[in-house]
C-alpha positions in Angstrom: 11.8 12.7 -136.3 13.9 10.4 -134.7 13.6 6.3 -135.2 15.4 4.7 -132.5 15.2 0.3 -133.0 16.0 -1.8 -130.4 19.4 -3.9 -131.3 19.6 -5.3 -128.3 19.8 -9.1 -127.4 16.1 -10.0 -127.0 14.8 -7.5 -129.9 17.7 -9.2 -131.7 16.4 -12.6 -131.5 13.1 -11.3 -132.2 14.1 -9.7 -135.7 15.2 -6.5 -135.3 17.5 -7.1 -138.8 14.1 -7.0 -140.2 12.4 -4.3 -139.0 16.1 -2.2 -139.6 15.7 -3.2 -143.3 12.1 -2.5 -143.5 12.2 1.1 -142.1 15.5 1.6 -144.1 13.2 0.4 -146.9 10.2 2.6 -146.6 12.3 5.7 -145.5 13.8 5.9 -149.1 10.6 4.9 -150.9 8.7 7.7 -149.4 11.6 9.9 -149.6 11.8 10.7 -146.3 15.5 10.7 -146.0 15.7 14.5 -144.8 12.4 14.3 -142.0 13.5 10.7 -140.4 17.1 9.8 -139.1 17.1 6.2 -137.8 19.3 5.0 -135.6 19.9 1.6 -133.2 19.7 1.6 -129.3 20.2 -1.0 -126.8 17.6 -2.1 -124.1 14.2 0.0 -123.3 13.3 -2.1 -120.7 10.1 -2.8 -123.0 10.7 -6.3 -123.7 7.6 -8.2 -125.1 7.0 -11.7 -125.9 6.9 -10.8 -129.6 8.0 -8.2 -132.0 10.7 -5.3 -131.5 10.7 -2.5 -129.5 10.9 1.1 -131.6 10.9 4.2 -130.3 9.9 7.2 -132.3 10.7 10.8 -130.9 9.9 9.8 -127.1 6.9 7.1 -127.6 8.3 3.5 -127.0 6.2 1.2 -129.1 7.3 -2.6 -128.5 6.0 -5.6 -130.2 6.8 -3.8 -133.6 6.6 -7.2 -136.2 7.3 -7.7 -140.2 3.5 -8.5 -140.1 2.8 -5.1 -138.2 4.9 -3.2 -139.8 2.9 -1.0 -142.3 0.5 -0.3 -140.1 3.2 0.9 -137.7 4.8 2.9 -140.4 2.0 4.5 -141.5 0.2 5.8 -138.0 3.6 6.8 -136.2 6.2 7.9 -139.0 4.1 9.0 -142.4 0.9 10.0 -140.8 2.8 12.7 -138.3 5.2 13.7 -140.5 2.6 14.2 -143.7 0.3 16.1 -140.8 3.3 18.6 -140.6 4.3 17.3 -137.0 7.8 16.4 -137.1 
């Protein structure tokens, strides 16, 4: 699975550093370091007024916030990859 976040100027702003750490965070904790490679991109074009734009495989998901963030971990990285569909 690949974990693509949005470094880009307005996801930036919008605390990317965060949700970088975060995934970085819960990656190692769930020991997931051989099923998800993360990685940093510029610009989807999926700007929202809030949160940070991730994109997981090919599914863009903006809006991506600290306060979001372990729901979003858990229905688009952990629940796939524990339902064998990396």
């Amino acid at each position: 699975m690949i974990v693509q976040i949005c470094v880009g100027s307005s996801c930036h702003l919008k605390g990317s550093e965060e949700i970088v750490r975060l995934l970085q965070e819960a990656v190692e904790e769930h020991h997931l370091e051989n099923d998800v490679t993360l990685a940093g991109s510029f610009c989807t074009g999926m700007c929202n007024r809030f949160g940070v734009t991730v994109t997981v495989d090919d599914e863009v998901i903006s809006g991506v916030t600290k306060e979001s963030f372990k729901e979003f971990f858990n229905e688009k990285i952990l629940k796939p990859i524990k339902a064998g569909g990396v």
